[in-house]
Structures are given as C-alpha cells and as structure tokens.
C-alpha angles and dihedrals in degrees: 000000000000086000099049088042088056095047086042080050092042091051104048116121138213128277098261092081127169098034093124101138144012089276088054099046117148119235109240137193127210111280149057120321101186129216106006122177133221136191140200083227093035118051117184122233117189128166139185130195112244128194124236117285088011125119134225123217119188117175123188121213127196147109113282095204090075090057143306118282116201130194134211130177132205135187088209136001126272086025134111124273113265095195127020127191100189097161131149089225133092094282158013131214139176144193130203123173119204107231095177115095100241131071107276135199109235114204126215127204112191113175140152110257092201137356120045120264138008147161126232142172112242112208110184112185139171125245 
C-alpha cells in the first residue's frame, strides 16, 4: 500500500487541470505561475488576451535533466504555430506580437518532448 501511495504521490498534477488540449486552455494573467507540471500523457495549454500592437512573453523554467519541456504558441486553435522554443537547456520562451487591430486570445502548447514527467515555472509579461 506504502509503494502504490508514493507512485499515486509521484503522478499528481497541478491545479490547471484539465487544460489538455487548445479548446481547454486556462485563462492566464501576466505574471509567475510556480511549480507547473507536465506530463508526457498530460500537455498544458494556457492562453491570455493581448491588445493590438502588445506582445506577449511566456518562459519556461525547469531542469532539463527530468525531461525535456517544449513550447509552442498559436494565434488560434487548430492553426499552426506561429513561434516554437524546442532547446536542450533549463528553459523555453517565446514571444508573439499581435499586429490585428482588435484584442486577440494568444494559445500556448507546453509539452515533454521526451521523458515522462516534469515540473516548470511559467512567467507570462508584457512588452
């Protein structure tokens, strides 16, 4: 009972569930969410509303070593990405600026691209 407690332990999640895909994405606001956790089962979608001619900033922290997080970013879902950070290093970020003339939703994709869990710090600014 001890061992199964510990691997239920080892597998929770983060708060933002169910943000599994685009259509489930959670409504953020600028700033640090702490100690998100991503799975190779589980990807996190997260999106903000950003005002014409404002860009959007999101960095990933995490350690590299337990697995490698990925991030994509969308202007809509079921598009194409319109920025991708997809290093070996601590951490991703990416940067999108909306160029329309009206206030637009932005969509984040952060997934492992390999391993099978890890943990990161999401910090979303303004530029």
């Amino acid at each position: 009972f001890t061992k199964i407690k510990k691997l239920m332990k080892a597998g929770s999640d983060d708060k933002n569930e169910q943000n599994d895909s685009c259509a489930k994405s959670r409504v953020v606001k600028a700033g640090t969410l702490g100690g998100r956790i991503v799975k190779i089962t589980d990807e996190d979608w997260f999106k903000i509303l950003v005002k014409p001619g404002q860009t959007v900033v999101v960095d990933l922290g995490f350690a590299d070593a337990n697995g490698d997080i990925d991030l994509e970013i969308f202007g809509a879902c079921g598009g194409e990405a319109v920025a991708v950070s997809d290093g070996t290093t601590d951490g991703e970020s990416v940067a999108v600026t909306n160029v329309g003339n009206r206030p637009a939703f932005v969509f984040w994709h952060v997934f492992l691209a390999d391993d099978t869990r890890n943990s990161y710090d999401m910090t979303v600014h303004f530029e």
